[in-house]
Each structure stands twice: as structure tokens, then as C-alpha cells.
LUMPA-311648 format. One record per residue: residue number from 1; residue in one letter; chain; x negated, y negated, z of N, C-alpha, C in turn. Coordinates in steps of 0.001 Angstrom, whole numbers, m for minus. Layout:
BEGIN
PT lopa senu selo      nu      nv      nw     cau     cav     caw      cu      cv      cw
PT  NUM    A    A       X       Y       Z       X       Y       Z       X       Y       Z
...
end
This chain:
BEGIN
PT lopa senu selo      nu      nv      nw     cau     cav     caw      cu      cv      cw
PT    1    X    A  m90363  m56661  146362  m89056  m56136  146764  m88944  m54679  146339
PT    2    X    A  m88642  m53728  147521  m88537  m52255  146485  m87068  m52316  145966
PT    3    X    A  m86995  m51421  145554  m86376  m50852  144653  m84701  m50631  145432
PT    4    X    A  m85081  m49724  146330  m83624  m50190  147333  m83163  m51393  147803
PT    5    X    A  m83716  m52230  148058  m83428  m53643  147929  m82347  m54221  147268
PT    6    X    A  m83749  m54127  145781  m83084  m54506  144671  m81779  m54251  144167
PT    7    X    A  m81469  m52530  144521  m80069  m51872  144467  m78921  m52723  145060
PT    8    X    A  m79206  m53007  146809  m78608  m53701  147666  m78507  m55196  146741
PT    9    X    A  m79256  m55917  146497  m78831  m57401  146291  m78179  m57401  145322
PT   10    X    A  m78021  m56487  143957  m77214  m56276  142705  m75867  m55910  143526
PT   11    X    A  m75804  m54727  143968  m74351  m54547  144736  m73782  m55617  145261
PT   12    X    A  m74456  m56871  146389  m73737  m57789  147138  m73283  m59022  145583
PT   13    X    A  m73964  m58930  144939  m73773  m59776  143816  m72665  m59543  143103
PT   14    X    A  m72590  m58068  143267  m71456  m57830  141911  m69869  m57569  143070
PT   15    X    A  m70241  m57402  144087  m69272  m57280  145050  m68526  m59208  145079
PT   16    X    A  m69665  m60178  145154  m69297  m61620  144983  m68231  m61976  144035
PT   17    X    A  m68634  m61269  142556  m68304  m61757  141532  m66781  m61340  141596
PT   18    X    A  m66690  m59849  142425  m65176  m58927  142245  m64564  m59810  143209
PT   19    X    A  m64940  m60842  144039  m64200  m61539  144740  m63448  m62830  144483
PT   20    X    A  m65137  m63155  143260  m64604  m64418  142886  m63440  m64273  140958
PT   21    X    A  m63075  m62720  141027  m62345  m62420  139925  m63154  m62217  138521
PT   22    X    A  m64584  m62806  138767  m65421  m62319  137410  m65842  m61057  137118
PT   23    X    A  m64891  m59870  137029  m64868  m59056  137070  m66091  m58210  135245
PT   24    X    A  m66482  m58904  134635  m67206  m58413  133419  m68350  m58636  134018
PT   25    X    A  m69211  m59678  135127  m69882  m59914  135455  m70278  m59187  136709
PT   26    X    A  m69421  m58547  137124  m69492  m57819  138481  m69933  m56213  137462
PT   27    X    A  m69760  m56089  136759  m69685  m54618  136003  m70992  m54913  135600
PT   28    X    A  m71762  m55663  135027  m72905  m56161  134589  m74283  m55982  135942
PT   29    X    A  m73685  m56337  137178  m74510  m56013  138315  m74527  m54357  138448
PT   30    X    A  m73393  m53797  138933  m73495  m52630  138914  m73840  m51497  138232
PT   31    X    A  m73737  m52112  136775  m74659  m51194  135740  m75898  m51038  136059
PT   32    X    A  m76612  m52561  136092  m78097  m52733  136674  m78294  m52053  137538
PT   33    X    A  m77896  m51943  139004  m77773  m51309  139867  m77549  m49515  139528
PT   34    X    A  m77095  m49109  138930  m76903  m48094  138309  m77717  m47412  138021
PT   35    X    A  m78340  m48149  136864  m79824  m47573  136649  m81016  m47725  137837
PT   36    X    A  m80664  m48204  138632  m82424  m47715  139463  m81691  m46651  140296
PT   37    X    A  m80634  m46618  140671  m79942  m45487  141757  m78681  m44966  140785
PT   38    X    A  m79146  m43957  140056  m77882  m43171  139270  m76775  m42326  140074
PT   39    X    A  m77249  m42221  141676  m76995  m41171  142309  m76176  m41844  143417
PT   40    X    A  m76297  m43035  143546  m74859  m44226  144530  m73816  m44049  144141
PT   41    X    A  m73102  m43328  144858  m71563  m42603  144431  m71089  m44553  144454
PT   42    X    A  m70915  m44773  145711  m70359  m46503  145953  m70348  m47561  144891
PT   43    X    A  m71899  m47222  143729  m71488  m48277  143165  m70943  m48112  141913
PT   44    X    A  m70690  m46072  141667  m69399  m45720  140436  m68061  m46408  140781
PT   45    X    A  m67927  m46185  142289  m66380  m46815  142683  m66419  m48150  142507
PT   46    X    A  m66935  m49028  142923  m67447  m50657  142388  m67055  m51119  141655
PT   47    X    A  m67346  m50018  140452  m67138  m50558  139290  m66769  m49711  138396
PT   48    X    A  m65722  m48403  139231  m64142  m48350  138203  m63404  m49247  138870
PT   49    X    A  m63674  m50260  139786  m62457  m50931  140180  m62583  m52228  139636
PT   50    X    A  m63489  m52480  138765  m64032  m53782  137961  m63438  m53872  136747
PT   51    X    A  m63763  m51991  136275  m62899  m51379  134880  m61377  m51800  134999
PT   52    X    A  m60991  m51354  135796  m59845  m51198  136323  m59168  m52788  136113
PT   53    X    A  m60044  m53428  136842  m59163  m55043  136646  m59119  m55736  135172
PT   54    X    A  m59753  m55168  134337  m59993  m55432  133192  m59278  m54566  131983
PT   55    X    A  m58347  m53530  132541  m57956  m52651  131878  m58377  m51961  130482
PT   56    X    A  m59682  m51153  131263  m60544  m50136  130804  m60726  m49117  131553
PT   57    X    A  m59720  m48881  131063  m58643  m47838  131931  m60098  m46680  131774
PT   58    X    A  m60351  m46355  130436  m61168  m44636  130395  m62577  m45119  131110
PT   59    X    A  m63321  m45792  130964  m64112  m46156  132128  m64537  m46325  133100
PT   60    X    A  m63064  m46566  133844  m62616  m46587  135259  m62657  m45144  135692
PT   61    X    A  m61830  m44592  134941  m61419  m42934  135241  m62771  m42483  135060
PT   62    X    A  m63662  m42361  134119  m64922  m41634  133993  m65758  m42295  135241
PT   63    X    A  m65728  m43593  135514  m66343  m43484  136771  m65612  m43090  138277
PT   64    X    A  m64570  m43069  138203  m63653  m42487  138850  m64054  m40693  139402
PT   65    X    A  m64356  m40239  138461  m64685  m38717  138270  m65680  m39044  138702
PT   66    X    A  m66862  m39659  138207  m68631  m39536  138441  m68483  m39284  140120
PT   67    X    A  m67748  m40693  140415  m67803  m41130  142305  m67226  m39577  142647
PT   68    X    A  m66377  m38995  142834  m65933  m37722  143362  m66945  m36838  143002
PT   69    X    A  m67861  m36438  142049  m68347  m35720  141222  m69741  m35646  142696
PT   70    X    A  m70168  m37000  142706  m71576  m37386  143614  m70903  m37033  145257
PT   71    X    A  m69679  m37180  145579  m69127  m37592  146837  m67686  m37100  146938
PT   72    X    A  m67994  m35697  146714  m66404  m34862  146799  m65948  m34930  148266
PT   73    X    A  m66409  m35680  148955  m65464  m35643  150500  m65655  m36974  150993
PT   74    X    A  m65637  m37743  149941  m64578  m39419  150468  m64013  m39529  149938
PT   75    X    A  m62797  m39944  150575  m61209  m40329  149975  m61522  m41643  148915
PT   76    X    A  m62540  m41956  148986  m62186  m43739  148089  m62401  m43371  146667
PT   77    X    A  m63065  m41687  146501  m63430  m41859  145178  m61654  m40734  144548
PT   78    X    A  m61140  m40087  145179  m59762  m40120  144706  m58641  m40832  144741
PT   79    X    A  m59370  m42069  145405  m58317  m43162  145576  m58681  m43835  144483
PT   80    X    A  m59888  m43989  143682  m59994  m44396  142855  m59513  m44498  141500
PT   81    X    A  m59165  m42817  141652  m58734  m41715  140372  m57555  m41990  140008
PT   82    X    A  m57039  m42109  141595  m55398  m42133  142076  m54860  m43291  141284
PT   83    X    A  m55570  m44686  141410  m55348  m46012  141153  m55205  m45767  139590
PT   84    X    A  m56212  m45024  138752  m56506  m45123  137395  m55124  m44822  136891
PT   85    X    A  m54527  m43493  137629  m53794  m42558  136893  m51985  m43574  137543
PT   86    X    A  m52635  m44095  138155  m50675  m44932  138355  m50866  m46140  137109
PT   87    X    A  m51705  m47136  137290  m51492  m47949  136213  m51874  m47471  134916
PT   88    X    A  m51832  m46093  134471  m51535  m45738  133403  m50037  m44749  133228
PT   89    X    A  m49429  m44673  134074  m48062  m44503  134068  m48373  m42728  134342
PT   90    X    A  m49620  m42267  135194  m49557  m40722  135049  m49076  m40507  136644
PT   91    X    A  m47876  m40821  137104  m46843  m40657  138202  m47535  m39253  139274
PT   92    X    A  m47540  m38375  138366  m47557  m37392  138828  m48901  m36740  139402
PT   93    X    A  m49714  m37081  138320  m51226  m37180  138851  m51766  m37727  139781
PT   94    X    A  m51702  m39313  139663  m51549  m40055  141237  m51231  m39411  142120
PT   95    X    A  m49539  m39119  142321  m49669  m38542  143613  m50301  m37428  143709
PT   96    X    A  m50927  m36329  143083  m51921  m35262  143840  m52967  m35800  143840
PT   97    X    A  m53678  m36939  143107  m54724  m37346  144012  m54717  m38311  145413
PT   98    X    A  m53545  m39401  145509  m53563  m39743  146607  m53564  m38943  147649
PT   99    X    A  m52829  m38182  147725  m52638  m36867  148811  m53790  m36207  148837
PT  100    X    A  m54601  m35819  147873  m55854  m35264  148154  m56881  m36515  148733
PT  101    X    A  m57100  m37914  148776  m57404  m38747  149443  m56761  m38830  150751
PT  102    X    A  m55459  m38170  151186  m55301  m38434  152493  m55463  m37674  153489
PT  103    X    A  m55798  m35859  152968  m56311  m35209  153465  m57181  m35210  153576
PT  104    X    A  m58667  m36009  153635  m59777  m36708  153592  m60160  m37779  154631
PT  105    X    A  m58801  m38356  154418  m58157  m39498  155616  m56746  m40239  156268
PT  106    X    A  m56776  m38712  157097  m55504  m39270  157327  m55027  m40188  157916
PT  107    X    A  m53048  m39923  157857  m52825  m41651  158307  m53301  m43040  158103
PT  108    X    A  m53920  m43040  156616  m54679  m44031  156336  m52880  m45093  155636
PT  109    X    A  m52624  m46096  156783  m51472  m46914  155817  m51625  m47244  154152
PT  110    X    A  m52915  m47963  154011  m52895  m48230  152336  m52846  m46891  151354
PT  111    X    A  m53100  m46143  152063  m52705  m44714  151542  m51490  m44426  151132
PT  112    X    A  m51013  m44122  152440  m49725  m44152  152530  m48757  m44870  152161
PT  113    X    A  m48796  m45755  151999  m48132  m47197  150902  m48213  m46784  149596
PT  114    X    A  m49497  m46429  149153  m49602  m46366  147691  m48227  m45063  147537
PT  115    X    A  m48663  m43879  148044  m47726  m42737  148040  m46303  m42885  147811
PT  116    X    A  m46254  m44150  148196  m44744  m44502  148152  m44125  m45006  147426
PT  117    X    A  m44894  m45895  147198  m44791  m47046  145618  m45027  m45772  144778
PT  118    X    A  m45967  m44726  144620  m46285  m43920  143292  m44959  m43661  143029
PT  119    X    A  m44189  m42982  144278  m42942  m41991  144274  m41832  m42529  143715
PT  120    X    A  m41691  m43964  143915  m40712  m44811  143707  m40950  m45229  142217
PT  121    X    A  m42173  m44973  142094  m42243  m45676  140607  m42259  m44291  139643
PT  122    X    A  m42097  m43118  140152  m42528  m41851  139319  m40510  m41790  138930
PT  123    X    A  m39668  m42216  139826  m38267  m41833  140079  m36842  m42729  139123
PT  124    X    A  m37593  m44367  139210  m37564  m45086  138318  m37926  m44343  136650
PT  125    X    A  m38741  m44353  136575  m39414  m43673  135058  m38542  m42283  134954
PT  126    X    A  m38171  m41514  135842  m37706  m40707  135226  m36132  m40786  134959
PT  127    X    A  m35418  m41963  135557  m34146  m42251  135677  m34387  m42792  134168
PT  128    X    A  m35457  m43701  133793  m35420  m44217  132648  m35156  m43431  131554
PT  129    X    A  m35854  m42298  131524  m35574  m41279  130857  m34406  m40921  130141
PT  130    X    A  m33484  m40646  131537  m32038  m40216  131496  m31269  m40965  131048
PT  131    X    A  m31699  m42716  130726  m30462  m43577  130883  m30568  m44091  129783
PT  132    X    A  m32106  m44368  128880  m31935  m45345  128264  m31443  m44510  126965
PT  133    X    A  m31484  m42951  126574  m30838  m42710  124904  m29240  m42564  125644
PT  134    X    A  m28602  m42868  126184  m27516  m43270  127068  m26922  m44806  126181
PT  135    X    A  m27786  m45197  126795  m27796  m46555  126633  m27782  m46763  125051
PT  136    X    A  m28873  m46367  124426  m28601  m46427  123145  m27442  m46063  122704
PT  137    X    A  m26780  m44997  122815  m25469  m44394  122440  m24199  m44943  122597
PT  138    X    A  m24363  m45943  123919  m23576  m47110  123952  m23386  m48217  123459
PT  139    X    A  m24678  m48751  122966  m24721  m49617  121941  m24508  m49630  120719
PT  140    X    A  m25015  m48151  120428  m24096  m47747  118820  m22423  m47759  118884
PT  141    X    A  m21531  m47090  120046  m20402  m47607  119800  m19719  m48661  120090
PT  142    X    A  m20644  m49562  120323  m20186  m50701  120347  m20142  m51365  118800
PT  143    X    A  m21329  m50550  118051  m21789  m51203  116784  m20621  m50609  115854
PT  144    X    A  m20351  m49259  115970  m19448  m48637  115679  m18196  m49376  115146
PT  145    X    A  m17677  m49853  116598  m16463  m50483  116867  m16184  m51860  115917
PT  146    X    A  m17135  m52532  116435  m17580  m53768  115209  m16977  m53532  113901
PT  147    X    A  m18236  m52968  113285  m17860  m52174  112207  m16843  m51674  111722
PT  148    X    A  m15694  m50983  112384  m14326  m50603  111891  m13642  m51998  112237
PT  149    X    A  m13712  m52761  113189  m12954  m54042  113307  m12835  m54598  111997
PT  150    X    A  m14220  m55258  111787  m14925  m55832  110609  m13972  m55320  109269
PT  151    X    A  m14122  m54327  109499  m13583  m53746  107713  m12348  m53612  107891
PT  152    X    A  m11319  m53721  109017  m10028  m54054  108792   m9377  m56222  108620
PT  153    X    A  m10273  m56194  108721   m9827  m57928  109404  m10334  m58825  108478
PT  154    X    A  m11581  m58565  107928  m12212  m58793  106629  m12438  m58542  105425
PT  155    X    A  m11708  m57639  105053  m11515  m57129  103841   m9853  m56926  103665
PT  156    X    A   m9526  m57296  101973   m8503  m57351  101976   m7872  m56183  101391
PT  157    X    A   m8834  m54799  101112   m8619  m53450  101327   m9192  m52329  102112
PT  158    X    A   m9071  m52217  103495   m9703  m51913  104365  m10828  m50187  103893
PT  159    X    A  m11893  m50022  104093  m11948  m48492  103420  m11584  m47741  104693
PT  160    X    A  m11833  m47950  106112  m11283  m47089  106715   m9825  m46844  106926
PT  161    X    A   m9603  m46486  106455   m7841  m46622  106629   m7112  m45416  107521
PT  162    X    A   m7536  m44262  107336   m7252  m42764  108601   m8098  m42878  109768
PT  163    X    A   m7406  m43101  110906   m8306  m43142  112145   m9328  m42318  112613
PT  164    X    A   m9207  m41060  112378  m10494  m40085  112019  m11242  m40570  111624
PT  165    X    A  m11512  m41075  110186  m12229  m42044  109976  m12728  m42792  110377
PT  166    X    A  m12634  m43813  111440  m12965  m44572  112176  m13798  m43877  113427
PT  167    X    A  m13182  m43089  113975  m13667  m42414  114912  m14636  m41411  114727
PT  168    X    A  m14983  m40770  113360  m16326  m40385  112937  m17001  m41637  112903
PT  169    X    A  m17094  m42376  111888  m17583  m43835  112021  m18316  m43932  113315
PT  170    X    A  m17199  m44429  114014  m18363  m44806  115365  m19255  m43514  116046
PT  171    X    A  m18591  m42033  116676  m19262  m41303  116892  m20493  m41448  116120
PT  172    X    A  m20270  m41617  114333  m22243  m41219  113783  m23381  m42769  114400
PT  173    X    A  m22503  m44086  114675  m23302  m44674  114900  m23472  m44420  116280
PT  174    X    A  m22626  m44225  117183  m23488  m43365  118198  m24855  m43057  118894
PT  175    X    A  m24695  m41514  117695  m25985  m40723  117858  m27206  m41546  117038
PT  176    X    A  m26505  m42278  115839  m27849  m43076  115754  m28632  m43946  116419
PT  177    X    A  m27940  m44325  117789  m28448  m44740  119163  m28764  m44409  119713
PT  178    X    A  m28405  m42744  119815  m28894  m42248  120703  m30435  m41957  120440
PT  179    X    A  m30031  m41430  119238  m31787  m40885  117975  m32741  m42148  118495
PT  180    X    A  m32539  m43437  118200  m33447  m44467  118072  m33300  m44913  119772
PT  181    X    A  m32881  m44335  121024  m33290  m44483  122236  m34490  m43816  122357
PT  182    X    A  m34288  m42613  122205  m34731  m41089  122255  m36174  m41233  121651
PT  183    X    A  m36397  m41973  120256  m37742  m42338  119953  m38035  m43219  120134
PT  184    X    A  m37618  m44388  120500  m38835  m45237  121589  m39042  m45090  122767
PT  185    X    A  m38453  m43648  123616  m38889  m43439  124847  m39940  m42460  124684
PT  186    X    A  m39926  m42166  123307  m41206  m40938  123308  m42237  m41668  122671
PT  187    X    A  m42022  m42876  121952  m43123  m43815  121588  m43765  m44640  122708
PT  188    X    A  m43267  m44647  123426  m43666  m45419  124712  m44358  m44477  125788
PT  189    X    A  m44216  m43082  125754  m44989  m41638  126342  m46383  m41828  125334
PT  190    X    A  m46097  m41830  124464  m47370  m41670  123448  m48085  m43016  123659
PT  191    X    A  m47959  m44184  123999  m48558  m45188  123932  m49435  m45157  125615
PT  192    X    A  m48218  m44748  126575  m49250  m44532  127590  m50126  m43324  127546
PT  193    X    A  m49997  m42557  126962  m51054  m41681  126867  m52204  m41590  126538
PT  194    X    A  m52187  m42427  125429  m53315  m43057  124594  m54421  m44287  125781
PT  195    X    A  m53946  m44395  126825  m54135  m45693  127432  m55733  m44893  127642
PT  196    X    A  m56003  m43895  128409  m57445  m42709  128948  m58134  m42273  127708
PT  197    X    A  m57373  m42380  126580  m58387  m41681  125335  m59625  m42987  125660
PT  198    X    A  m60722  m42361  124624  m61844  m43174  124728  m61667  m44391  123448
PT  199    X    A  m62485  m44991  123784  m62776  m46102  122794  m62909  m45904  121267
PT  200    X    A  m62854  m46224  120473  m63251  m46053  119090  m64837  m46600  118590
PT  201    X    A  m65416  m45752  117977  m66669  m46232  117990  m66704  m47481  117262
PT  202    X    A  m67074  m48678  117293  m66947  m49789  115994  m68361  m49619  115291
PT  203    X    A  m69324  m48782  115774  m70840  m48594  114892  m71424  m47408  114478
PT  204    X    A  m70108  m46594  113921  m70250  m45342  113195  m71539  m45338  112227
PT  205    X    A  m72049  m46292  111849  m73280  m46835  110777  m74253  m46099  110535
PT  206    X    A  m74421  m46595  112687  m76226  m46364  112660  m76305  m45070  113406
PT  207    X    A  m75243  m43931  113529  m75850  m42537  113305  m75358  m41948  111934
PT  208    X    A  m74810  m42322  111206  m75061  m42198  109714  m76510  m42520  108783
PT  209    X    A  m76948  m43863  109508  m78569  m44318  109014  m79504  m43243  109462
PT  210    X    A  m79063  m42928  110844  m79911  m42077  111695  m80119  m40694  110826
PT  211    X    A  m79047  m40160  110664  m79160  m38834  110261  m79574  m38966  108702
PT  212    X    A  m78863  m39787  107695  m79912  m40036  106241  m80858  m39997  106114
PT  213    X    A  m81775  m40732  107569  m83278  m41415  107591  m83816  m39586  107864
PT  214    X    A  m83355  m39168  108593  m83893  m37321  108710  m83873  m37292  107717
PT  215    X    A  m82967  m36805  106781  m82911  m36545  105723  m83512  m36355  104939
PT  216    X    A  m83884  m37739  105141  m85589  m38394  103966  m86372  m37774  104387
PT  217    X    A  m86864  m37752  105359  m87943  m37378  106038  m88190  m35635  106068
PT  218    X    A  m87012  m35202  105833  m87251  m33484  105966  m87256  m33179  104374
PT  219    X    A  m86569  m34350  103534  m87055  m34381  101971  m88162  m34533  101497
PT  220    X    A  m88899  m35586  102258  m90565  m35889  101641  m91152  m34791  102205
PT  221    X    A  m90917  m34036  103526  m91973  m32854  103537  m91629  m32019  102915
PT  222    X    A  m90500  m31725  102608  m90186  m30292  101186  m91072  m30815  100085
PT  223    X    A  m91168  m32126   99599  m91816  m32338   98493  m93192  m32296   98741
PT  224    X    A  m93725  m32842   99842  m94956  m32698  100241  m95508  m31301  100268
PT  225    X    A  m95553  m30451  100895  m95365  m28866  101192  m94725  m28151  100047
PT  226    X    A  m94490  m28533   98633  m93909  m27694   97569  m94782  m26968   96980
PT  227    X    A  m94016  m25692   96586  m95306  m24927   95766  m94963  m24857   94822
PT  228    X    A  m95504  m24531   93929  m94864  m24174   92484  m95791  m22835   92092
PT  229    X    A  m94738  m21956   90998  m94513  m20832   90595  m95939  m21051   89295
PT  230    X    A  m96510  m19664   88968  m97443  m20066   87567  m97306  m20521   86796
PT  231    X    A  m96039  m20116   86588  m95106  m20526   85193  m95662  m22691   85554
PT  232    X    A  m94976  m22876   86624  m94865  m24961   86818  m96304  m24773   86938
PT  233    X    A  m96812  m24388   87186  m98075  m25127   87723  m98879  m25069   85983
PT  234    X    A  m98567  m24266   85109  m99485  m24281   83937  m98576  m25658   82943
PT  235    X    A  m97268  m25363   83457  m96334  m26686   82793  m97031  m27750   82771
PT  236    X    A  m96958  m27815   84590  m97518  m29153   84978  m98840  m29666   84314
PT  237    X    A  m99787  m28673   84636 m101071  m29268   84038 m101150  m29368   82389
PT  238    X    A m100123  m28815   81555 m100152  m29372   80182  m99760  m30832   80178
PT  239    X    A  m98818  m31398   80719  m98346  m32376   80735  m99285  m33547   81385
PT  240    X    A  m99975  m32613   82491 m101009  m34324   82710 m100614  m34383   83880
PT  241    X    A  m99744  m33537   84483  m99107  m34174   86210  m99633  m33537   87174
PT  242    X    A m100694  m32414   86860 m101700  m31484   87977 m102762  m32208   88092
PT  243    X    A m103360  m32540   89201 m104643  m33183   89096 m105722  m31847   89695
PT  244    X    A m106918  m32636   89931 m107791  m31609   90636 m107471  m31354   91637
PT  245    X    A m106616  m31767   92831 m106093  m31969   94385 m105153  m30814   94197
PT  246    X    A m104297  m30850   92948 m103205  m29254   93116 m104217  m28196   92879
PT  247    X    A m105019  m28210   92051 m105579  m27029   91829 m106776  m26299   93163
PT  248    X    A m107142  m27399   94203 m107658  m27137   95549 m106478  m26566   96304
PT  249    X    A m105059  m26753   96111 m104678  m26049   97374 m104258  m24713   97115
PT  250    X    A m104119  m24249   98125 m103946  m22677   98470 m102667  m22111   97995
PT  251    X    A m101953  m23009   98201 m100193  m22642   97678 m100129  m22410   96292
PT  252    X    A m101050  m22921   95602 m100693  m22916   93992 m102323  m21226   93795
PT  253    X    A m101303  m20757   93199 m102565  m19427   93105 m102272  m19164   91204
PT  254    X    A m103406  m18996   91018 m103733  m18869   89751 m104732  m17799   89381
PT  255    X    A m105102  m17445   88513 m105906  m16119   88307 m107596  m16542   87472
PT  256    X    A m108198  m16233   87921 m109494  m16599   87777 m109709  m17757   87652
PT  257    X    A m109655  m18745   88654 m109998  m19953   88185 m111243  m20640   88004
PT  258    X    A m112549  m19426   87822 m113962  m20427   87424 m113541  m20169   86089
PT  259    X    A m112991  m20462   85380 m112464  m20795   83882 m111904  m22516   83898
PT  260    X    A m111694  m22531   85115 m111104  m23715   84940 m112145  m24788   85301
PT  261    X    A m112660  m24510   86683 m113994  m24988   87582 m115366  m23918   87640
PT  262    X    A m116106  m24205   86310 m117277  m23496   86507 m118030  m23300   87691
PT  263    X    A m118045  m24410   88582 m118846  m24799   89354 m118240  m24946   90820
PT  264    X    A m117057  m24455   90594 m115453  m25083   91898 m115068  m26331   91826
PT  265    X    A m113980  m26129   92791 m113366  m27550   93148 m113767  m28862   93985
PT  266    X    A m114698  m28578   94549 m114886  m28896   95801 m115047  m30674   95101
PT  267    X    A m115637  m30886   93997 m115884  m32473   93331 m114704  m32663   93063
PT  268    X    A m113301  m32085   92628 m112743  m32480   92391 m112913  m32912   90613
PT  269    X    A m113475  m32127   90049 m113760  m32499   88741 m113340  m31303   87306
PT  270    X    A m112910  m31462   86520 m112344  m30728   85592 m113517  m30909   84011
PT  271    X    A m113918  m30017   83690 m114540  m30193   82402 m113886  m28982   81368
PT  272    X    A m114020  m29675   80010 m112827  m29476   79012 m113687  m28289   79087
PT  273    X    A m113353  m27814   78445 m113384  m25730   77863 m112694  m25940   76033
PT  274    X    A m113098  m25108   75664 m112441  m24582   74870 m111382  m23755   74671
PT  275    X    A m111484  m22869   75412 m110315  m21731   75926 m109926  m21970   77229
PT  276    X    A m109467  m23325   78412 m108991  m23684   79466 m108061  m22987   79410
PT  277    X    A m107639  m22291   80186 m106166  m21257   80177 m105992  m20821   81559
PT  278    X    A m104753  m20592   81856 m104324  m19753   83544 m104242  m18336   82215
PT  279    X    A m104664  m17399   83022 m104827  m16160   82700 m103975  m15117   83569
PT  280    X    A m103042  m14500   83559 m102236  m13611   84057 m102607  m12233   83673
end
């Protein structure tokens, strides 16, 4: 079977699976597929729409981009983009990519549908905006109200007793409705935003192992490859830690050394002297 084939029967497979809803398994074909043809815009779109059903959201979008990236003049791969950026609540983005998908193809209805739903759903969200630290602010004077009820009806010395009083009262609970609308509509901006960031690595480990293991390795050749100064090298050999192998290499330089090797190094052999000395 060549190789294009093979591409083809992974695609109809993973196209099966997106039908039959096994959508982790359909992503699993198209990866495969992936790798023998990196350059099949069709099967990036495949399978951001696999991402997509699985809500992996930055996956989708990065293959989203790849497909346009390979195939900047088919609409399916900004329809793709388009799709990413509505079910992550980016209203506005969607619609310039749908529209840039429909200038690609026009009069396309599912196009045009989406455009509409985006618009409707971009108009909603922004009414939400407007209504809900509203809303909060209404619920504080309601809480307000309570509250001054409460402390006349239940207590048998009321503390609000000057209506000013009361009516600061509720005004501050209010704005504290309004405050706590106001930040969960911006906690809820921040949460969809976060939806396209990337993944978190869970195996920070093993390029930590990775880069230690260099480490070592650019450590044992410093030690391997070390030279030492006259001064260490006459240290060393008082102590017993120079053998005949330091005194063969080139890095360690010493001053007359047939004092040391009558005969050279080449045996690898040291005979005592009387006056053995590095001589400077």
C-alpha cells in the first residue's frame, strides 16, 4: 500500500469515528495521518474539529491556523478559526473570520447562519454587560431595605433611627452590588480568555533531567580536559595523585623533566632520584 493510500484510509477512519462521536479516536487517525502527509491542509481541519468537540479549544485554533497557514484560499480553514473563536466567547473575532470565509464563498447559507447567530450572540453578551452590575445594584437595595426593616421591627432599640441613615444604608449596599456584579463579569472575561492559552506542562521533569544530564556531561569534560598550574601539578605529585599519565600530557608543562624521566615517559615509569624536583 503506498503511502497516499495509507493517508486516505486513516482519513476515512477518523472521518468514521467523527461520525460515530469518538472523537479522541478520530484525532488519533489524523495525527497518524499527519505524519506521513504534514502538508494536508484537510486533515489540520479534521481534526480542529475533533479538538473542537472535545473542548481543546488551543489545539483546535493552532490547527485552525496550520489549515489557513497550508490553504489561505479555502473558506473551511477560517471557518474553522471562526468556530474556535465563537465557542470561546471571542464574538468579535468570529465574525471577521466568518466574513473572511465568505468572501472565499459566497452566499454560502451555513455561513451565513453562523454570521447571525455570532451577531446575536456578540449583542446578548454585550447587553449582559450593561445589565447585570445593574442588577447587582438592585439586589443590594433590596438587601438594603431588609436590613433597615429588620432593625426597626426586631430590635427593641432600633440603631437606624434618622432616615438619612437608612437611606445611606441602603445606597452603600447598593454599590456593594454593584462592585460584586462588576467583578464577576470581569471574572467571567478572564475565564474565557484563558479558554486559547496553552496547556500546562504536567512533565516539567524531564527537561530539567535533560538539561542537568548536560550539565554532567560538560562537567566531566572540564574535568577531563583540566590543566593544572606548576604550583598543582608539584602539589599533586607530593601527595600521590599525579601518576605517570599526567606527567605525558602536554597541558601540564614543567621544566626539565629528564630529572624526573631519565629515559622519558613513553613506559610510563617513574624512578626515585634523590633530588626529584619540578625546577622553575
Amino acid at each position: 500500500m503506498s503511502e497516499g493510500d495509507q493517508v486516505q484510509e486513516l482519513k476515512e477512519k477518523g472521518n468514521e469515528c467523527v461520525r460515530k462521536k469518538i472523537y479522541e479516536e478520530s484525532i488519533l487517525h489524523y495525527s497518524l495521518a499527519i505524519k506521513l502527509d504534514p502538508n494536508n491542509y484537510s486533515l489540520y481541519s479534521n481534526r480542529s474539529l475533533a479538538f473542537l468537540k472535545i473542548q481543546h479549544f488551543y489545539f483546535a485554533m493552532q490547527d485552525a491556523k496550520e489549515t489557513i497557514r497550508l490553504k489561505p484560499d479555502w473558506a473551511k480553514g477560517y471557518f474553522r478559526k471562526a468556530e474556535v473563536e465563537f465557542c470561546t466567547f471571542r464574538f468579535s473575532e468570529a465574525l471577521l473570520s466568518y466574513q473572511q470565509a465568505l468572501q472565499l464563498q459566497p452566499n454560502d447559507p451555513v455561513i451565513l447562519e453562523a454570521i447571525l447567530k455570532t451577531s446575536k450572540e456578540k449583542r446578548k453578551d454585550m447587553k449582559a454587560d450593561d445589565q447585570i452590575p445593574w442588577l447587582g445594584a438592585g439586589v443590594g437595595i433590596i438587601m438594603g431595605v431588609i436590613i433597615v426593616i429588620a432593625d426597626q421591627i426586631l430590635t427593641y432599640t432600633p440603631t437606624l433611627v434618622h432616615p438619612v441613615l437608612m437611606a445611606l444604608l441602603t445606597i452603600a449596599v447598593a454599590m456593594v452590588g454593584y462592585g460584586i456584579a462588576r467583578c464577576f463579569r470581569y471574572y467571567v472575561k478572564c475565564q474565557r480568555g484563558a479558554l486559547l492559552e496553552p496547556p500546562v506542562d504536567l512533565f516539567p521533569e524531564d527537561e530539567e533531567e535533560t538539561e542537568s544530564s548536560e550539565t554532567n556531561e560538560q562537567a566531566k569534560q572540564e574535568r577531563t580536559h583540566r590543566t593544572y598550574t606548576k604550583a598543582q601539578a608539584r602539589h599533586r605529585y607530593k601527595k600521590g595523585r599525579m601518576n605517570s599519565s599526567d606527567l605525558c600530557r602536554p597541558d601540564i608543562k614543567c621544566l626539565d623533566v629528564k630529572q624526573l624521566l631519565p629515559s622519558g615517559c613513553c613506559k610510563h615509569k617513574l624512578y626515585k632520584k634523590k633530588d626529584m624536583r619540578f625546577r622553575y
